[in-house]
Every structure is written in C-alpha cells, then in structure tokens.
LUMDRENBA-17765 format. One record per residue (C-alpha): z, y, x; residue number from 1. Coordinates in nm, 3 decimals, decimal comma. Each point is the difference from the previous one (the first is absolute). Layout:
LUMDRENBA-17765
       Z       Y       X num
       Z       Y       X NUM
...
***
This chain:
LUMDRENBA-17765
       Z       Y       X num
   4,170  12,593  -6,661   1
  -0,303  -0,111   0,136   2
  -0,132   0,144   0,302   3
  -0,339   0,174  -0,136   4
  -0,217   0,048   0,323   5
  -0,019   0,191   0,322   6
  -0,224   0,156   0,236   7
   0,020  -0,071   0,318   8
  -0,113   0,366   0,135   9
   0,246   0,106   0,293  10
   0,309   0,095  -0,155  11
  -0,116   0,014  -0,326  12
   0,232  -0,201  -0,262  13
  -0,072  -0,032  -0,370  14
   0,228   0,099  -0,286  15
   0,039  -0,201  -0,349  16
  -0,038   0,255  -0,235  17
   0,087  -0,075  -0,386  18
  -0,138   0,129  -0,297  19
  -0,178  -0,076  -0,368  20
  -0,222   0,256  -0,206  21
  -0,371   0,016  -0,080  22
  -0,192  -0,104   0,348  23
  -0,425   0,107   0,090  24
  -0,205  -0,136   0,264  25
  -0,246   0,153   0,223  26
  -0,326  -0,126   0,013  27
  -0,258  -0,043   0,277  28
  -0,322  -0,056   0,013  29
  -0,012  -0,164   0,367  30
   0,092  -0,354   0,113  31
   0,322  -0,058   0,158  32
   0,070   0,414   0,009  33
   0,315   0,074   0,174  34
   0,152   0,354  -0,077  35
   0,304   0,146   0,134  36
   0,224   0,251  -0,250  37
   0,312   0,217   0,029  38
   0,217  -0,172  -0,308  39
   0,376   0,057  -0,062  40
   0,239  -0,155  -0,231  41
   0,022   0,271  -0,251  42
  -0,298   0,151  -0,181  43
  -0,164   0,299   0,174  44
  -0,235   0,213  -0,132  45
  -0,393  -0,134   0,034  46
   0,182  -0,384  -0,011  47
  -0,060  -0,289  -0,152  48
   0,229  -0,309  -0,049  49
  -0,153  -0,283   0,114  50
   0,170  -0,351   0,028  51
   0,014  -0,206   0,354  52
  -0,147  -0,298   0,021  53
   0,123  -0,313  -0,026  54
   0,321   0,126  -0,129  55
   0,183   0,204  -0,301  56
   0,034   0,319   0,217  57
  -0,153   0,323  -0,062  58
  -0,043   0,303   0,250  59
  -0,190   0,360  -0,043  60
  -0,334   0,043   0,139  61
  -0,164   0,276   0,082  62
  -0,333   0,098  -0,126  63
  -0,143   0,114   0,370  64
  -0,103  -0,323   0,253  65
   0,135   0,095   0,358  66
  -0,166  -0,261   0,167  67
  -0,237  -0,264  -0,123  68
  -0,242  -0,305   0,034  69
  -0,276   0,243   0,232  70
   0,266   0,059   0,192  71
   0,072  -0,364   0,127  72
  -0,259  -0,098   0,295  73
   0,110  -0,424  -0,039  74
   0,254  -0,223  -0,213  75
   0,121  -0,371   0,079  76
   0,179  -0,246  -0,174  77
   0,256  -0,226   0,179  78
   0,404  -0,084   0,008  79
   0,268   0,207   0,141  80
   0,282  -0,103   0,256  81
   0,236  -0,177  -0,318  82
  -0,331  -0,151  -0,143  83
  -0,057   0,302  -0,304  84
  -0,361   0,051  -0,067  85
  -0,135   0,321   0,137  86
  -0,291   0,240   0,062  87
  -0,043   0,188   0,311  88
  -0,174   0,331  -0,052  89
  -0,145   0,210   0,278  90
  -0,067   0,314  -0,110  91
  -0,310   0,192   0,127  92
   0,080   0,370   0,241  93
  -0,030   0,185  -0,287  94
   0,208  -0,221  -0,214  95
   0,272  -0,019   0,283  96
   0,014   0,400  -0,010  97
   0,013   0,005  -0,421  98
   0,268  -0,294   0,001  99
   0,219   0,168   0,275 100
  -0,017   0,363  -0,170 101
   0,051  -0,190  -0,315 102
   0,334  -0,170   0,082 103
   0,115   0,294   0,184 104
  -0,012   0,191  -0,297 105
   0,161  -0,268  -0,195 106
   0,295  -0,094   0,195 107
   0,280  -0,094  -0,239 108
  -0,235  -0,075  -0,259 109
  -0,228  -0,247  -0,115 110
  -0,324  -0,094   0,094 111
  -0,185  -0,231  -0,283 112
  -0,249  -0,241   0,120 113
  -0,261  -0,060  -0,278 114
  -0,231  -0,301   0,021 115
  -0,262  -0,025  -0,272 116
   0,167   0,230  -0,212 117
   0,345  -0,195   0,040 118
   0,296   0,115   0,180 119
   0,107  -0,299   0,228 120
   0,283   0,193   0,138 121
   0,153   0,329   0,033 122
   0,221   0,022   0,398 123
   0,220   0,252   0,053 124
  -0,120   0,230   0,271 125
   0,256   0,029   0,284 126
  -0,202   0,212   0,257 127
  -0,352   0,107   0,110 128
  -0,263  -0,331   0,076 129
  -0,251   0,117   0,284 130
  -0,144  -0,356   0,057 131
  -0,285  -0,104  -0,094 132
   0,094  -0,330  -0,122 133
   0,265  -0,178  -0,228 134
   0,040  -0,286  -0,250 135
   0,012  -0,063  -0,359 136
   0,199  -0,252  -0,114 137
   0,242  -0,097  -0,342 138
  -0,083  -0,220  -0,273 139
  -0,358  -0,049   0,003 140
  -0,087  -0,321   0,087 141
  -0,243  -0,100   0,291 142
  -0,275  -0,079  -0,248 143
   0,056   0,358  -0,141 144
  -0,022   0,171   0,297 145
  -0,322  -0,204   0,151 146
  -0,149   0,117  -0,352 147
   0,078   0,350   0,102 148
  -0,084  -0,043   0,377 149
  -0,340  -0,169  -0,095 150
  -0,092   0,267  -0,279 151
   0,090   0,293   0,235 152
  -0,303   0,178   0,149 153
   0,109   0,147   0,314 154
  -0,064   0,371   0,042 155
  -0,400   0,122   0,170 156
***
C-alpha cells in the first residue's frame, strides 16, 4: 500500500485509514488557513467525512478547530533529512499552549491537519507536544507547499 504521508511532530506517526461514502469539505475564507481538528476513524457525533488529500482515504473531522492559522507566528518551506518536502511551523505562545493542551487531550487519537479546507493528513497522536515547533511533511510537493508558505499570513 502506499505510504500516504506523515508528520514529522515528535512522536507523532500517521495512520492509513480506509473508507468510501459521501465526503464534504470545509471552506475558508483566508489564504493558506491552517486548522487543527480532533478526527477519528469512525463517525462521531458533530463529524463530517472528509477525504485526505492526495489519496483515496477518508477520516472524521470534527466540526470545532483546536488550533489554527492565527495561531502560527512563521511558516517555511524547505527539504527534510531524506530529501521530502516540508514546512516548518513555529507556532506563536499562545498557539504553543492551545497545540500542547490540544494533543494532550487527544493522545491515542487523531489530530487532522486541514489546509485550505483539505485534510493533508491525519497522525496518530502518541503523547502530549509542548514545543513550539514541528514539521509538515507527506505528499505535497515543494511547489505545493511554497504556494501555502507564500499565501500564509503570519499571525499580528
């Protein structure tokens, strides 16, 4: 199977989840707006099924944003260690405190990363993130993520 994508975001790992059914997508009305959502594989209450980009996989989402694009003080573009486009995202005080409540909450289940309304990826969360930085990175290519880097207007 192919590997779908992974976040590089301490010991995060990402899990392939499968699935087929009537899909929505949530809309934005921001450039390159980033939003972070509890999801799970099987539909909760308040969820919506939303497919992951780039691939034929579907995950839950839901309908309250944990963490989003206001809460990101800079992005960058570049290539990880093995070569994989990626963005590194540095996350402003208050974003640090959301994203690290946020994954503590959600340890043992996933964390969906919107991007314009598109999941890119849904990791698996294995503990509690207090950094303030991490990296995206998966099957987006380099001119993808410079599109989002470039559009993204960092937070005031």
């Amino acid at each position: 199977m192919k590997y779908l994508q992974r976040l590089l975001l301490g010991l995060f790992t990402v899990s392939i989840l499968a699935g087929c059914a009537t899909t929505e997508v949530i809309t934005n009305h921001n450039s390159s707006m980033i939003e972070f959502r509890e999801a799970d594989d099987v539909m909760e209450k308040a969820y919506v099924k939303m497919p992951i980009k780039g691939s034929d996989e579907t995950i839950f989402v839901g309908d309250k944003v944990m963490s989003s694009s206001e809460d990101i003080k800079s992005m960058e573009s570049g290539f990880g260690p093995q070569g994989m486009p990626q963005i590194l995202v540095t996350l402003t005080e208050d974003g640090k405190s959301k994203f690290s409540e946020a994954t503590k909450r959600l340890v043992k289940k996933y964390i969906a990363i919107l991007i314009n309304g598109e999941v890119i990826m849904a990791p698996f969360v294995q503990e509690q993130l207090e950094t303030n930085r991490f990296v995206i990175s998966g099957d987006l290519t380099i001119e993808e993520m410079d599109a989002i880097v470039s559009d993204f207007k960092p937070s005031k």
